[in-house]
N, C-alpha and C positions, 0 to 999 in steps of 0.2 A: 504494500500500500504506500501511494508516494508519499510525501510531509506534505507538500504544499498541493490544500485540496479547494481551493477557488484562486479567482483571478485577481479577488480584491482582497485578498491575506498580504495587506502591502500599508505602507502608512499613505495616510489621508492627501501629505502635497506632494507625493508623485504624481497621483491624479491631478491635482489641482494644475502644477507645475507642468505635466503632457498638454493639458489642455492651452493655454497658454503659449508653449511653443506650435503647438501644432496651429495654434493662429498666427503667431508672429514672424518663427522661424522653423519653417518646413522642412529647409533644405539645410540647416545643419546636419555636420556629420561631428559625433563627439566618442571620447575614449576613456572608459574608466579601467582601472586598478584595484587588485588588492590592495590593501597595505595590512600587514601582522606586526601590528604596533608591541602584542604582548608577546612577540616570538616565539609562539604556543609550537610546538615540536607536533607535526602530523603522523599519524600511524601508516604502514604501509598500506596502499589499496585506498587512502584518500580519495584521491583525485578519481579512478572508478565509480567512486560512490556516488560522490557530487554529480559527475557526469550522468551519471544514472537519473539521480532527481531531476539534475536541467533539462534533459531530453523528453522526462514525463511532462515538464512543463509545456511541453507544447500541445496538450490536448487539452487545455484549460479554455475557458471562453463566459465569456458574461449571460448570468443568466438573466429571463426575462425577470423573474423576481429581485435580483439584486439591479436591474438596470431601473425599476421602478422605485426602491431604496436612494440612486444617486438623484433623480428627479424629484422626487420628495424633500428630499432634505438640503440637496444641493442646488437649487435653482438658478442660479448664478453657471453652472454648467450649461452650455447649448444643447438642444437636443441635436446637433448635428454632433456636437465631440463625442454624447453618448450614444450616437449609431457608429461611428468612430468606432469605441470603447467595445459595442457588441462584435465587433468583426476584429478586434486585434489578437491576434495569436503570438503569445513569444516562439522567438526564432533562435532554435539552438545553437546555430551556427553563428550566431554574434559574440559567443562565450566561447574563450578558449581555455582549457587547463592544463596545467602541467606542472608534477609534483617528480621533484629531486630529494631522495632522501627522506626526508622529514619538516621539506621548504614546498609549499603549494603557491603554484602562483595563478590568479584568473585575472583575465583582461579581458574585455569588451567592447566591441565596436561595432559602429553601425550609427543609422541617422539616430538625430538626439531624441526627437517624438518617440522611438521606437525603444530605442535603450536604456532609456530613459528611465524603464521600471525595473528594470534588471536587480537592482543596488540592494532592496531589500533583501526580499525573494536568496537571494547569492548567502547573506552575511546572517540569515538565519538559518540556511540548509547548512554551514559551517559549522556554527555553532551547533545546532543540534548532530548532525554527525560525529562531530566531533567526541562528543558526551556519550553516546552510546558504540562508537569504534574505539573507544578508549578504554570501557565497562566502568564508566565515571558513577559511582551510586551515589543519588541525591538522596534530599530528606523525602517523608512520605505526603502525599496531598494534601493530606488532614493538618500534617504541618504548615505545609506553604498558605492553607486558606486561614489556621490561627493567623499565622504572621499577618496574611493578608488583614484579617480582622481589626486586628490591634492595631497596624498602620492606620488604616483607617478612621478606627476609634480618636486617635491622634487629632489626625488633618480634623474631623468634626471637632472634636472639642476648642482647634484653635479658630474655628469659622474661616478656612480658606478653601479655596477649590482647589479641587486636583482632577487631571489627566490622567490617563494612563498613556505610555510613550514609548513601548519596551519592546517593539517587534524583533527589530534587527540585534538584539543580543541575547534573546530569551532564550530559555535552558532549551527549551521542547514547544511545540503546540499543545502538549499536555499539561503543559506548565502555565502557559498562557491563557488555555480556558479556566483552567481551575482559579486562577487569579481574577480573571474576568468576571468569572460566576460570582465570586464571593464581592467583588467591588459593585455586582447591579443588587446583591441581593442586602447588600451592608451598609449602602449608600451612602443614606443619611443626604445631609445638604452638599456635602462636599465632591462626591465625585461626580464631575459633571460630564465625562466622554472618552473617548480610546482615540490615538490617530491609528488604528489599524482600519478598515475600513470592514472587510468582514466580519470582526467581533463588537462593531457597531451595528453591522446590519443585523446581526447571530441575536444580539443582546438589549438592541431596541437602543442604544444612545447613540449618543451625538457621535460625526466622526471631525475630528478634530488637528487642523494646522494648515499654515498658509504655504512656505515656501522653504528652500532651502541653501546651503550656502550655494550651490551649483551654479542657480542662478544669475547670482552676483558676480562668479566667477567669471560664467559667460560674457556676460556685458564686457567686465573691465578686459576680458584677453580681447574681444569682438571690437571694443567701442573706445578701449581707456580707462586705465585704470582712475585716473582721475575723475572720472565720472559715473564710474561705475555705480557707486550707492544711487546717486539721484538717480540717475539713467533706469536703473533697475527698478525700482518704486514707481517711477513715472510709466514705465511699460506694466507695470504690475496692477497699475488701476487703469489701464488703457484696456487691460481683459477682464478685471472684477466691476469696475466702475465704484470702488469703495467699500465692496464686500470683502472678508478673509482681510482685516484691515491689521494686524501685525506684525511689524517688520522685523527681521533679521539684522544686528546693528556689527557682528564682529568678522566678517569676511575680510576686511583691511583695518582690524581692527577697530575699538568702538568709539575710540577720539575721530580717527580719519571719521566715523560715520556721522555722529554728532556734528562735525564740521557741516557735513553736506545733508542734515536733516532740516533743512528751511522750515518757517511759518507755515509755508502752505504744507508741507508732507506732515508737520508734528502735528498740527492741526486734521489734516485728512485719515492719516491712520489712526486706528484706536487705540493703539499701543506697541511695544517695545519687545523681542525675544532675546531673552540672556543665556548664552550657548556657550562661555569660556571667561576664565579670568576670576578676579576674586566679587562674590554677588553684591557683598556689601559696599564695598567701591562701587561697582556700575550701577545699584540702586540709587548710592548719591549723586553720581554721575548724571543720572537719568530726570531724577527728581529738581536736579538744579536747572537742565537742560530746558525741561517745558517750564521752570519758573522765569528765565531768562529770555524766554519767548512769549510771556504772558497767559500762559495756558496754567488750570489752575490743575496738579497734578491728580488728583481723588478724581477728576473726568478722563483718567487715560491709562491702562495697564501695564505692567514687566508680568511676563511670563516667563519663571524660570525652569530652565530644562537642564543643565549642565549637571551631572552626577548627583543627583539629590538623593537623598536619604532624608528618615525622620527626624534626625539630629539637624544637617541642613535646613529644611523648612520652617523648624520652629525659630530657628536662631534668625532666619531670613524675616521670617513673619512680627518678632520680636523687635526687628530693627526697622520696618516699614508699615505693619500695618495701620490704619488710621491716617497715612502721609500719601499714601499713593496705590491704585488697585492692584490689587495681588490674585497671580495666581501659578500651579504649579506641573511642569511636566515631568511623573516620574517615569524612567526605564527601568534599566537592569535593576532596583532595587527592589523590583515588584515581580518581572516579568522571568530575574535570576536569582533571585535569593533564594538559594536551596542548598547551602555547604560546601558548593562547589565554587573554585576559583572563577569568577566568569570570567568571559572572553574578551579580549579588546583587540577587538577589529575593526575595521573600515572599508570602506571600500568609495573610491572621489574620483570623480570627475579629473583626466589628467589633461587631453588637448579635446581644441574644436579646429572646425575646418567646416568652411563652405564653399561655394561657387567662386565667390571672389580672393578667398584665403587660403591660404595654407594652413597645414596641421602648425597650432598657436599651442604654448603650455601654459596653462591654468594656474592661477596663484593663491593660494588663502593664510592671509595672515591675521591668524587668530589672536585672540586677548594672553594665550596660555604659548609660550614659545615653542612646546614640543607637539601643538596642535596646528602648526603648520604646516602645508601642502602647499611644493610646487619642485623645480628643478634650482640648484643654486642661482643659476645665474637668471631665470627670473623672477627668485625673490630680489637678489639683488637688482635688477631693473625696477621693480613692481616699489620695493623699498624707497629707493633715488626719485622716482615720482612723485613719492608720495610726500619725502621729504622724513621717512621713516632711518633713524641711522644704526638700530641694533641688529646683527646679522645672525637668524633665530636656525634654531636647528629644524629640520624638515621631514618631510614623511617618506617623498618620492625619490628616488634613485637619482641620480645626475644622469640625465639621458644625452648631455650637450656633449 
């Protein structure tokens, strides 16, 4: 039986984000990467396995029930993206693998509309193989849905909302529903939605998130790094018209973004995603930002996602709430808490290339220096641009 058994077992803004390109930029052709940040050692027969699941994945396709699920709830989708959506088939041949030893390497290529969703899908059959090719024993369900319980109890008692955000590093799908089950059945005011898209449709909530750093990426190799944040935002409500209002602030990291957050964007979006760095600083950061713009901050959100745990939120919640909306996106703390080390992987966006360009390398420079991604020398360009003068360690190979 394969793992991944629908086509929307994927987070919320790859859809969002297909959609999007498939209006603005058709005819990009884009390339992602592994990257094995936790140098997890592979068993042999890996890369078989994976292969195994990729190739199921091409008989997946959009049911008429889940395509009424994104019209429902996502209206802001055309109904032309979601006839799109009913006819798209992944294509195995855009995935390549191949594993040396105990080093697995997958790369991905093809137009960006198309590969676009790859990214999950990849870094969860990973992980889950991983755990059962290794004979990894976790704890038992009944345990994971305590844990789950008690988190919970948590997030209610401090009156903040919480996400669920855990696809791409979670132990199992079995791991994952059982997590799901106990956060729709334990709720309370606080959990307010999944970005998985299937266990929002499975589970009757909200599916939940705007965009990603990819995005961002794209602009600045496509258009300039210098204009990349605005660039990005201004095409982003060019396809929502103000819906999925959000922003992503640490792609070039979140001073450069704050720089180029104008009146009209702090104003038009509803709020703010903190993805790297320390939260306390970018909450002040953040809350100074729209005070300095005259926006009063209690009308505008930080949505934090960056490795949260119970400990992290209360201390977050402690230092902002009543100053500014709060709310929270947890992962692996939810979707991998099961005794086992999780995994820390990735998988980004490396070059783009179109009609007019050539294969460009992709740059992210994150708030967190070992959360960067690109090739030296165009962080070093991407850096000089930006008037950035620390030279951070990276993710990707020197391919130059």
């Amino acid at each position: 039986m394969s793992i991944i058994k629908s086509i929307i077992d994927n987070d919320f803004y790859k859809f969002t984000m297909q959609f999007g390109v498939t209006k603005l930029y058709p005819d990009v052709m884009a390339r992602y990467q592994f990257i094995n940040r936790g140098q997890h050692e592979f068993p042999e027969g890996f890369a078989e396995e994976l292969q195994k699941e990729i190739n199921a994945m091409a008989s997946l396709s959009l049911t008429k029930d889940e395509k009424n699920f994104f019209a429902t709830n996502c209206p802001y989708l055309s109904p032309a993206y979601l006839d799109f959506l009913q006819g798209y088939r992944y294509d195995p041949s855009e995935v390549k693998i191949t594993q040396n030893g105990t080093n697995v390497e997958v790369h991905v290529e093809g137009y960006w509309y198309r590969t676009i969703l790859w990214e999950v899908p990849i870094l969860c059959l990973i992980s889950e193989l991983f755990y059962k090719l290794t004979n990894a024993q976790r704890i038992s369900n009944e345990e994971i849905t305590k844990r789950t319980s008690d988190k919970v109890d948590l997030y209610n008692r401090l009156g903040v909302t919480v996400a669920e955000f855990g696809t791409r590093r979670r132990h199992s799908y079995e791991v994952h529903d059982t997590v799901m089950k106990e956060l729709t059945n334990h709720r309370g005011k606080s959990f307010v939605g999944t970005s998985n898209v299937h266990f929002a449709h499975q589970y009757g909530v909200k599916p939940i998130g705007t965009h990603a750093h990819e995005w961002f990426m794209f602009h600045g190799a496509r258009y300039g790094f210098k204009i990349a944040n605005s660039m990005s935002l201004d095409r982003w409500v060019k396809v929502y018209y103000g819906d999925l209002g959000i922003a992503l602030t640490d792609t070039y990291t979140s001073d450069v973004f704050f720089g180029q957050f104008d009146k009209k964007l702090s104003k038009l979006f509803d709020g703010v995603r903190h993805d790297s760095g320390d939260p306390i600083e970018f909450g002040e950061k953040t809350i100074a930002h729209y005070e300095k713009m005259g926006i009063n901050p209690l009308f505008k959100t930080i949505i934090f996602s960056d490795g949260l745990n119970s400990e992290k939120v209360e201390m977050i919640t402690k230092a902002f709430k009543g100053r500014i909306g709060l709310s929270f996106g947890i992962g692996t703390d939810l979707t991998n808490d099961t005794n086992l080390r999780p995994m820390n992987i990735v998988m980004k966006l490396t070059e783009i290339s179109s009609i007019d360009i050539k294969w460009t390398g992709v740059v992210k420079l994150s708030d967190e220096k070992n959360k960067h991604t690109g090739t030296p020398r165009m962080i070093a360009l991407t850096k000089e641009m930006l008037d950035l003068d620390d030279i951070p360690s990276h993710d990707a190979p020197n391919n130059d």
